[in-house]
C-alpha positions in Angstrom: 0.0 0.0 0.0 2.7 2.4 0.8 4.9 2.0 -2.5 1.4 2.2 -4.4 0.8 6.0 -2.4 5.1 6.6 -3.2 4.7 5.9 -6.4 1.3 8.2 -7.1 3.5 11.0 -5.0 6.6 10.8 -7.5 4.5 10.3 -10.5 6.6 6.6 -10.2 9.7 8.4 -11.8 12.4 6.3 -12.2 14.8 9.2 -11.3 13.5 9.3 -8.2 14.5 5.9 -6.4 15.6 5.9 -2.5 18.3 6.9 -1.7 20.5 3.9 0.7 21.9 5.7 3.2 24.5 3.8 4.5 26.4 6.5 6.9 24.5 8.0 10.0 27.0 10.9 9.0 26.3 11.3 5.6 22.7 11.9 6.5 23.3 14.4 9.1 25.3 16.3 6.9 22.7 16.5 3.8 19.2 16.7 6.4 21.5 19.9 7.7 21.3 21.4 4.2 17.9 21.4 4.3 16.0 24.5 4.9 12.4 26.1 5.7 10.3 27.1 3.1 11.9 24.5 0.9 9.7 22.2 -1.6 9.6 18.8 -1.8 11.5 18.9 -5.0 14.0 20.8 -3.6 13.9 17.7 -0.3 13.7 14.9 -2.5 17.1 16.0 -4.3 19.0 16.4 -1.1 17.4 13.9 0.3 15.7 11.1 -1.9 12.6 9.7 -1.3 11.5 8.9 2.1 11.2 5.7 3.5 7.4 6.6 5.1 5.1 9.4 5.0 2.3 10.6 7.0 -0.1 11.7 5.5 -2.7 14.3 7.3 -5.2 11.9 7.1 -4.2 9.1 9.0 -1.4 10.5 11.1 -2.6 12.8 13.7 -0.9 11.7 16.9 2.3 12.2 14.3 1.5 15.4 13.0 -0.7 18.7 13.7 -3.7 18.2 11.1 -2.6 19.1 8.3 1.0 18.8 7.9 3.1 15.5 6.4 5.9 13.8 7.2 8.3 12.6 5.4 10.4 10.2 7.7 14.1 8.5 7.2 15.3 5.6 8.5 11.8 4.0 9.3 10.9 0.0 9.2 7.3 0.1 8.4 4.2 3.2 8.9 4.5 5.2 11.6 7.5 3.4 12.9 10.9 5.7 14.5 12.3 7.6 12.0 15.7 6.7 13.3 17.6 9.5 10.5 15.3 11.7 11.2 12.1 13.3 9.2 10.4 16.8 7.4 7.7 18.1 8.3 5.7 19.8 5.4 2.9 22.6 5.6 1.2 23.6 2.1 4.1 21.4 0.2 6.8 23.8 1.9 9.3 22.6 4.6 8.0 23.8 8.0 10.3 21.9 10.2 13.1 19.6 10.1 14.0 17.1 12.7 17.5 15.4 13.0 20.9 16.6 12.4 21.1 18.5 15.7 24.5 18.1 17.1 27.4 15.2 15.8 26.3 11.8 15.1 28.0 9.5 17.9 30.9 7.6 16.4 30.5 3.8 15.6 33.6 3.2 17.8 31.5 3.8 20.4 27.9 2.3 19.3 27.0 0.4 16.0 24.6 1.6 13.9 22.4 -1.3 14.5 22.4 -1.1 18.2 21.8 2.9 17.9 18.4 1.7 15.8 17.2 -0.3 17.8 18.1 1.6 21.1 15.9 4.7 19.4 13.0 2.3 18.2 12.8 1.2 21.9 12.7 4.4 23.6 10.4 5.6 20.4 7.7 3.2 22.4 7.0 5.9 24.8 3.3 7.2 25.3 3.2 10.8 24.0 1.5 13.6 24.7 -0.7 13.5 21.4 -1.3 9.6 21.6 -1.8 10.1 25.5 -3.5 13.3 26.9 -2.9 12.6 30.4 0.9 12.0 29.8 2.7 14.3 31.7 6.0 13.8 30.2 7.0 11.6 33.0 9.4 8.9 32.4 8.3 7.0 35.6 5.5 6.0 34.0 6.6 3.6 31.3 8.4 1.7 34.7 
């Protein structure tokens, strides 16, 4: 279902396949480049298509009604976008999330384990998914 909604987004363009990224760092350094008020045109050729997007219609404890996401590292819809992800109002760039700060080294943890390590803590209740969630971490104990 999703590559049938990709492939009505990109017009199924054979230009525009995903991009593999295969370097936490490479990522950081290309989402970095990316800038508000941007298009997607201007997102897919930094970035490449995404591996999910949420749509308005289905993702509201994602996304404020109307906006879409389009997420990066993700394993299936509405799974952690362990790269990171765009947020889009109107088909402009209205936020972008990842590529704060330096990616840690993989001396010090493997890519893998980083994944999975985010996908856990991506469990969480939130705040959208969970009105009375206070933000507490005590909770999920």
């Amino acid at each position: 279902m999703l590559a049938f909604f990709l492939a009505l987004l990109f017009d199924d363009d054979p230009t525009q396949t995903p991009k593999v990224w295969t370097s936490r760092a490479a990522f950081h350094q290309a989402i970095n480049q990316v800038k508000d008020d941007w298009t997607k045109d201007q997102v897919l050729k930094v970035l490449g298509m995404p591996d999910d997007v949420w749509p308005p219609n289905d993702s509201s404890n994602y996304v404020m009604a109307g906006d879409e996401a389009w997420c990066y590292g993700t394993n299936g819809h509405h799974t952690m976008p362990t790269l990171g992800y765009v947020v889009f109002r109107e088909g402009k760039v209205l936020s972008v999330i990842g590529g704060w700060g330096d990616p840690p080294p993989t001396s010090l943890v493997a890519e893998k384990e980083l994944v999975s390590l985010l996908r856990l803590m991506y469990r969480k209740p939130t705040r959208m998914a969970f009105p009375p969630y206070s933000g507490d971490p005590r909770r999920l104990i």
